[in-house]
Each structure stands twice: as C-alpha cells, then as structure tokens.
MILOSE-367986 format. One record per residue (C-alpha): residue number from 1; x, y, z. Coordinates in steps of 0.05 Angstrom, whole numbers, plus 5000, padded with zeros to 4 digits. Layout:
// residues N
{vexdren NUM, x X, y Y, z Z}
...
This chain:
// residues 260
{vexdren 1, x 7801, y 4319, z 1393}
{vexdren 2, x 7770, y 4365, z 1442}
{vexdren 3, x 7725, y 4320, z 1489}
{vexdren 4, x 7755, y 4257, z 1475}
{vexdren 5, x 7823, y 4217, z 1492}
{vexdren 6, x 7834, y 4155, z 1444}
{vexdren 7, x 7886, y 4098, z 1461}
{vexdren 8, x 7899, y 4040, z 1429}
{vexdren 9, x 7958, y 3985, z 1436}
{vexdren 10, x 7988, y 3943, z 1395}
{vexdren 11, x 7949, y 3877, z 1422}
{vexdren 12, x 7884, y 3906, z 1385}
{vexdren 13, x 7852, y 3945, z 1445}
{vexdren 14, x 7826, y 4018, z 1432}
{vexdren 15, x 7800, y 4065, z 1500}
{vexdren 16, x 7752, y 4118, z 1480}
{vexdren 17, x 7755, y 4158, z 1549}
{vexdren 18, x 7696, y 4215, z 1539}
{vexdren 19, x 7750, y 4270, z 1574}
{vexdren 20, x 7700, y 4331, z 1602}
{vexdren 21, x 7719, y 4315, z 1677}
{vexdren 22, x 7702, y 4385, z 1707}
{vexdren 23, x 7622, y 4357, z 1667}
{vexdren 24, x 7626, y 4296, z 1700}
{vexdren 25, x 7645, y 4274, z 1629}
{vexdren 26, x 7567, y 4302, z 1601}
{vexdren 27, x 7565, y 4306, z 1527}
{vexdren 28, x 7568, y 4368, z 1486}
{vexdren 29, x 7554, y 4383, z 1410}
{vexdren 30, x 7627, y 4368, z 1401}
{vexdren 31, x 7632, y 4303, z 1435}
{vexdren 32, x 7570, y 4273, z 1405}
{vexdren 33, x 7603, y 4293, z 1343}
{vexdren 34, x 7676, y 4267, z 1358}
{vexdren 35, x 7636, y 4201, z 1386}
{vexdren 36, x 7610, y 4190, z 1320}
{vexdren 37, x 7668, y 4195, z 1275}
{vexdren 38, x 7707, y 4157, z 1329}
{vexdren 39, x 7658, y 4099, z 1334}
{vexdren 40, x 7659, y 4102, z 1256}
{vexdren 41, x 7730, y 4104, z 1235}
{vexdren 42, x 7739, y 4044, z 1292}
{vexdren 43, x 7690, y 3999, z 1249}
{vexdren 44, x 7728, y 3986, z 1194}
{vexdren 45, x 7804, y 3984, z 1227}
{vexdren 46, x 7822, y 3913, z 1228}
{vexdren 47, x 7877, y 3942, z 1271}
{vexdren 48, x 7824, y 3944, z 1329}
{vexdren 49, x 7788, y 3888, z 1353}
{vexdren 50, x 7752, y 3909, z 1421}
{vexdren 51, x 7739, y 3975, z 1451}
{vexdren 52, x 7736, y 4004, z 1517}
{vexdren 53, x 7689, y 4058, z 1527}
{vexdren 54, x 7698, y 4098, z 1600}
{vexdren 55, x 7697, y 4168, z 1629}
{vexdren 56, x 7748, y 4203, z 1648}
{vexdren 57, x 7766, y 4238, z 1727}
{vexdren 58, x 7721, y 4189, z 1764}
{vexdren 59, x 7654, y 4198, z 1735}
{vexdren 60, x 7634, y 4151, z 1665}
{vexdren 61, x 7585, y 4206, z 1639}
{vexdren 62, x 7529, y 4252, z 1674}
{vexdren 63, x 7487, y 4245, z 1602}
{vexdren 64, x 7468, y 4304, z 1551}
{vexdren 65, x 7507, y 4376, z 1571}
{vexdren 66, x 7439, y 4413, z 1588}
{vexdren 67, x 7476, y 4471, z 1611}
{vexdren 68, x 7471, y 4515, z 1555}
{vexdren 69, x 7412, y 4560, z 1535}
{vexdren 70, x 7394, y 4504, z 1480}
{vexdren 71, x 7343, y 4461, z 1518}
{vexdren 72, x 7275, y 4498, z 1512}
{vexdren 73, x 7303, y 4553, z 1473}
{vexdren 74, x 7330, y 4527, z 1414}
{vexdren 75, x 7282, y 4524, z 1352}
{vexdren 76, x 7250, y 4459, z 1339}
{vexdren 77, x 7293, y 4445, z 1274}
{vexdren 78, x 7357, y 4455, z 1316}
{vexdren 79, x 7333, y 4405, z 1369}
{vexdren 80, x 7309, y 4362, z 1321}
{vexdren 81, x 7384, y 4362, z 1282}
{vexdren 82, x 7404, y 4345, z 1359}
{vexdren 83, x 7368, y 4284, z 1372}
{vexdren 84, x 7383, y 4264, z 1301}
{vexdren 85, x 7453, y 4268, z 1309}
{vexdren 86, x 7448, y 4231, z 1394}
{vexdren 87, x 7419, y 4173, z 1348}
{vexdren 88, x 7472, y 4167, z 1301}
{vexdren 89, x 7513, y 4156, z 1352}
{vexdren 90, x 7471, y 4096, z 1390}
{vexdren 91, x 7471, y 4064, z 1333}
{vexdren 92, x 7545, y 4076, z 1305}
{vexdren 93, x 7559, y 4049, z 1376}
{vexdren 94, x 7506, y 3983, z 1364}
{vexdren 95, x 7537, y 3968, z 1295}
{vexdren 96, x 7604, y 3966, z 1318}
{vexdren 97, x 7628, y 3899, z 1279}
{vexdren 98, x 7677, y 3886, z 1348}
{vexdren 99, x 7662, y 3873, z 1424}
{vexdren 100, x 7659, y 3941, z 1469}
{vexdren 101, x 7659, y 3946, z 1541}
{vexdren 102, x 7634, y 4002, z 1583}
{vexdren 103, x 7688, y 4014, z 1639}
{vexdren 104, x 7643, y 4047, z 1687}
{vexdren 105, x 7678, y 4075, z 1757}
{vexdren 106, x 7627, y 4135, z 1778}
{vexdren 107, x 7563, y 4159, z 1757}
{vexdren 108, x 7524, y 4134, z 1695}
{vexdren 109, x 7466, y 4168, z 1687}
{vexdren 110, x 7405, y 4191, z 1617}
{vexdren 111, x 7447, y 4189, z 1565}
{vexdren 112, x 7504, y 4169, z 1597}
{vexdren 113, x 7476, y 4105, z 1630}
{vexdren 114, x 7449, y 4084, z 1562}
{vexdren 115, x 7513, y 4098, z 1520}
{vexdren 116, x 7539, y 4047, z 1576}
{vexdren 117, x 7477, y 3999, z 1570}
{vexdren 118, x 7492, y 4002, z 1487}
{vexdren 119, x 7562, y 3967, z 1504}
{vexdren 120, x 7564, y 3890, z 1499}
{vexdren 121, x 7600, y 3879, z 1560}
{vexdren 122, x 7586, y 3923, z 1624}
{vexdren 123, x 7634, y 3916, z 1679}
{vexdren 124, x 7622, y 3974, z 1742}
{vexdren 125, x 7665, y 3985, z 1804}
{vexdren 126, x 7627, y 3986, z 1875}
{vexdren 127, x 7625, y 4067, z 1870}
{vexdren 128, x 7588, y 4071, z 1797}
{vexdren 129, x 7517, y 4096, z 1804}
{vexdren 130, x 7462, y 4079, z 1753}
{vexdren 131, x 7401, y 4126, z 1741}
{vexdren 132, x 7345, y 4132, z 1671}
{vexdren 133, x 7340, y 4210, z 1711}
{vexdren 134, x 7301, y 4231, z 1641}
{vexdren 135, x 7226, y 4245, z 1673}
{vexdren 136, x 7269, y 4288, z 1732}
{vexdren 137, x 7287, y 4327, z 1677}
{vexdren 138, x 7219, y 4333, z 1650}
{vexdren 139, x 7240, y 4287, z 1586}
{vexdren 140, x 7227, y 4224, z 1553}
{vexdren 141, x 7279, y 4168, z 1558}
{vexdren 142, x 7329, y 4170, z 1505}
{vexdren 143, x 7400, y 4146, z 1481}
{vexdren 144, x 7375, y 4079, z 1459}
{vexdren 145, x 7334, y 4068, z 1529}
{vexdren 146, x 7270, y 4045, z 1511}
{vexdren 147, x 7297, y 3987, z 1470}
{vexdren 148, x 7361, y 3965, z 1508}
{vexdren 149, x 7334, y 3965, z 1576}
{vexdren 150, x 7264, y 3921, z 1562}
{vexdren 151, x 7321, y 3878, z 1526}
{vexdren 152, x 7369, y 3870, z 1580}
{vexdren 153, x 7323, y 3874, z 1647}
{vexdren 154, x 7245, y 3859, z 1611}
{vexdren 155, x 7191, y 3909, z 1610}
{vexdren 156, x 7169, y 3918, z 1683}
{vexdren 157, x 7241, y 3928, z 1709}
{vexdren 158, x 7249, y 3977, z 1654}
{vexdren 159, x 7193, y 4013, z 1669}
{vexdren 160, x 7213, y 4022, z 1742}
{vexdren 161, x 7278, y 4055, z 1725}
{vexdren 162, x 7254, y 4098, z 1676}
{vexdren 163, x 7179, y 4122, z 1722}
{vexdren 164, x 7226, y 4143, z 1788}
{vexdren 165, x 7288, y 4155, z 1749}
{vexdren 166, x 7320, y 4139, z 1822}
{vexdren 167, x 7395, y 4137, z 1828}
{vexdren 168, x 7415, y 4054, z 1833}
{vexdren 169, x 7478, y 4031, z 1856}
{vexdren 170, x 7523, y 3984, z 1829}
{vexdren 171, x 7505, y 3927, z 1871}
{vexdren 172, x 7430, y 3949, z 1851}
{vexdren 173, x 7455, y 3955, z 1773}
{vexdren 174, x 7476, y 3879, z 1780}
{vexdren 175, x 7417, y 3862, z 1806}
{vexdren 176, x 7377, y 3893, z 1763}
{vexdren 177, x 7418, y 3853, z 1715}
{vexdren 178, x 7440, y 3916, z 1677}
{vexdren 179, x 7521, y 3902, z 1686}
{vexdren 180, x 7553, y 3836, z 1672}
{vexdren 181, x 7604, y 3845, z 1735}
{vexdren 182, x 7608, y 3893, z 1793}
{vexdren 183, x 7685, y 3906, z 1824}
{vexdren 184, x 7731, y 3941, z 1874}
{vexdren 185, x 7746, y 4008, z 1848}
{vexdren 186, x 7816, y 3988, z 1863}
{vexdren 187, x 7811, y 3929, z 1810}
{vexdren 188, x 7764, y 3954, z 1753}
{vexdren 189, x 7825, y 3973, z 1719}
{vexdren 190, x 7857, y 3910, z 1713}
{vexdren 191, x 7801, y 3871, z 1709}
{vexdren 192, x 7769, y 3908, z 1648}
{vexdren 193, x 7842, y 3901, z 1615}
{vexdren 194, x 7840, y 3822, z 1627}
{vexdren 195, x 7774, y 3821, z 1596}
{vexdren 196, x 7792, y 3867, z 1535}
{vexdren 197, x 7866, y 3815, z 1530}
{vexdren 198, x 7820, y 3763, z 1524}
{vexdren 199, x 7769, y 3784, z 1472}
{vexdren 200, x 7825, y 3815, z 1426}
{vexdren 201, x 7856, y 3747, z 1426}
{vexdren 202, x 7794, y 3720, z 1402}
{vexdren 203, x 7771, y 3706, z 1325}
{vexdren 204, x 7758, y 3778, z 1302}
{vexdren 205, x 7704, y 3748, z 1240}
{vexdren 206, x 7677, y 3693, z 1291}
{vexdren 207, x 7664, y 3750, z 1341}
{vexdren 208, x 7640, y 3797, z 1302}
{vexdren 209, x 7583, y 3745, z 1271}
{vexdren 210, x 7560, y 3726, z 1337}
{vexdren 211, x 7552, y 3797, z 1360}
{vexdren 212, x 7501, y 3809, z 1296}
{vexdren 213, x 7468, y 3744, z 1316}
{vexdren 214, x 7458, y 3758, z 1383}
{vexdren 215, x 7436, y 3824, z 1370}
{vexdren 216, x 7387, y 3811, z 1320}
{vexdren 217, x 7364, y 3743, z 1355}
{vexdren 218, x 7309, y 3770, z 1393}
{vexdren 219, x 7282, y 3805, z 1338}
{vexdren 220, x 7265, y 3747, z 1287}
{vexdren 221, x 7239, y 3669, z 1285}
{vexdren 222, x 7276, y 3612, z 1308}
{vexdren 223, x 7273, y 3592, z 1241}
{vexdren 224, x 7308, y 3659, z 1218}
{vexdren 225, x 7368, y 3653, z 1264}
{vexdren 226, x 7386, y 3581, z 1250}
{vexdren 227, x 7385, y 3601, z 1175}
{vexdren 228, x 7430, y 3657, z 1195}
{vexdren 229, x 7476, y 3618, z 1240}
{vexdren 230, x 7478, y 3573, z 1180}
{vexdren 231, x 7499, y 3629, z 1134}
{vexdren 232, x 7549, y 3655, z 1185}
{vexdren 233, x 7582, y 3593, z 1199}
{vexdren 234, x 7589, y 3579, z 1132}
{vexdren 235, x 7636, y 3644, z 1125}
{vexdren 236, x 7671, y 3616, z 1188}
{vexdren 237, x 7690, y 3548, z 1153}
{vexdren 238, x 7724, y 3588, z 1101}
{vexdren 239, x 7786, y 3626, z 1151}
{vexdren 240, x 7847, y 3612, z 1166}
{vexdren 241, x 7826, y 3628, z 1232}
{vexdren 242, x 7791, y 3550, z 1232}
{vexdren 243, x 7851, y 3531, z 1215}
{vexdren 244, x 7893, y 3558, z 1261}
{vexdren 245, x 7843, y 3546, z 1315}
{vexdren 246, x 7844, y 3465, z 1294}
{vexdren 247, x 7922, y 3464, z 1289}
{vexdren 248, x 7917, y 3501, z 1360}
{vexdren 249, x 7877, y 3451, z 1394}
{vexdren 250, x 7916, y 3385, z 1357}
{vexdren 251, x 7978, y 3413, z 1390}
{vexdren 252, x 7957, y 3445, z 1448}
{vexdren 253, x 7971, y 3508, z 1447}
{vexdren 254, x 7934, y 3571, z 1439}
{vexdren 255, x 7917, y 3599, z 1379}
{vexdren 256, x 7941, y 3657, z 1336}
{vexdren 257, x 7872, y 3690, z 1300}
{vexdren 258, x 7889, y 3742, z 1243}
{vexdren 259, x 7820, y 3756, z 1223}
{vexdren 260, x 7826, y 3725, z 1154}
C-alpha cells in the first residue's frame, strides 16, 4: 500500500501505522481508501485479534489532506462521494468485531483526533496534542465527532472542544476523559504492546460480544441489554473457550482461548 504500513505477529496483534510522515500522517483519497479495505479485510481474520492503530514519524494524524485544490472547488457530487467514503471508514473502524487501540505519540487533530476517539482503547504519550480544529477550518465536526465525543466526555465538554476547536494536551485529553492512559513518550511503546499482549490473549468471541454490548448499551433500554447479554452469553456457554477458561482456573494456570 501507498499510505499505509501493516504489521502483524504471530501472537494475534496487527499495527495499522497511517505512513504520510512528511503530512503529519493527514489522510488522502488513497489512505481513506486503503483504511477501508484494511479495517475490512481485518474483520473477518481470526488470525487477528486486536489492532493497533498509530501514525507514523511522530505525529498520529493532522486529519483530512486539505492541501489539494478539492476543498471548495470540487463539485458537490465529488465532495459528496468524499464524505461518503470518510464514513465508511468510521464505521468499518466501529464495527471492528476485535479490540483497537489508538497509539497516539504527537498530534491528533479533525479527523485525525476522531479516527483516534473511534478506537476502544486510547492510550497518548505526554507530547500527543488533541484538537476538534473543524470551525478553524470553517467546517462542521466530522469523522464520527458529534456522536463519539457527547459519548465519551457528555454534551457540554463536547461542545467546548468542538466551539474553540483549541489545541488540548495530553494531560488536558485525560482530563477531559478523552484517553484511557497518558505516558512517557519513552514508554508508549511498550506500554501499548503490554496492553495489545494482553487483549490478544483474551477470549476472541467473549471480547468481541462485549464490545457490541457496550457499544450499543447506551443506545437502548435496560431491558434491551439484559435480553442481549442473555443472548450473548448464551453463545459464550457454548465454546471451548469456557472450557478451557474453567480447566484454567481448576488448575491454576492461565488459559489458552482459540476463539471456538
């Protein structure tokens, strides 16, 4: 691929590093296209269990490449067939059936910060910056904004961020409540590889139900999600993987999921 580096390793962890570093890692026609069919062919691999999304030469991702001649040129149709496309890829990103963590060392910001805010996990180092810089821009917030950030922060918090469209820090960002853990630069590497070991030693059907859950919860009655934990649970009583996890604990050792 042209914009994109993809790693994986044998333990079940695949790093999508978005690889325009001279951009500050900003996304082009050709990334958001090579995002989507990489978030898409990743759904379905059993192979792969979490994935790492970060940005590559320092920077996570400045947001949308507005350096061509397309914004306020390009006919509506083709700007339309953009934004179309920009959704495709929140939402291939939200439907991943695995956990993903945004690895973000440098600057997050429009797009960028929201493709990190779509990520279930979101771990920062003390030099990552944060900014919804949309209205500085003379545009509306986008990339999933207006529904992850009310979600994650509540509606007045979310407002704030996306009326000044400052620039945050990451001890801000935590604050906020937008990142689950803020971290030397010199350790964001390691720690976001302890945290990926972990998940993709985890039950890959037991994870991947409780993501759904959680990220449906807020959207239906109590009485909804305990029918659909029911349902869910149900599934989970018939894997090995209860199996092996009961075997596990009766002899005290750790257990060996194989998503089956």
């Amino acid at each position: 691929m042209e914009t994109l580096v993809v790693e994986r390793t044998d333990s079940g962890i695949a790093t999508v590093t978005m690889n325009r570093p001279d951009k500050k890692n900003a996304v082009d026609d050709t990334m958001w296209e090579e995002l989507l069919a990489t978030f898409r062919s990743l759904a379905p691999d059993p192979a792969v269990r979490v994935v790492v999304l970060t940005g590559a030469g320092g920077a996570f991702c400045s947001g949308a490449d507005l350096s061509s001649d397309f914004a306020g040129n390009a006919a509506a149709g083709a700007q339309l067939a953009f934004m179309r496309r920009l959704t495709e890829v929140v939402l291939a990103l939200h439907r991943l059936p695995k956990p993903t963590i945004a690895k973000v060392g440098g600057v997050a910001v429009g797009a960028g910060a929201n493709l990190a805010f779509g990520c279930d996990l979101i771990v920062a180092s003390d030099e990552a910056r944060f900014s919804e810089i949309f209205v500085k821009r003379g545009l509306s917030i986008d990339g999933g904004g207006s529904w992850l950030l009310p979600r994650l922060i509540g509606l007045h918090k979310a407002k704030e961020l996306a009326f000044f469209a400052d620039i945050i820090s990451a001890k801000e960002a935590e604050e906020f409540g937008l990142v689950n853990r803020v971290v030397a630069a010199a350790e964001l590497d390691a720690f976001v590889d302890g945290w990926a070991a972990r998940l993709a030693a985890g039950a890959p059907i037991a994870l991947a139900q409780t993501k759904q859950l959680l990220n449906s919860g807020g959207q239906v009655s109590l009485e909804d999600a305990a029918v659909a934990e029911g349902a869910a649970q149900t599934v989970n009583f018939s894997t090995e993987d209860l199996g092996e996890a009961v075997q596990a604990f009766l002899r005290k050792r750790e257990p060996v999921f194989k998503g089956r």
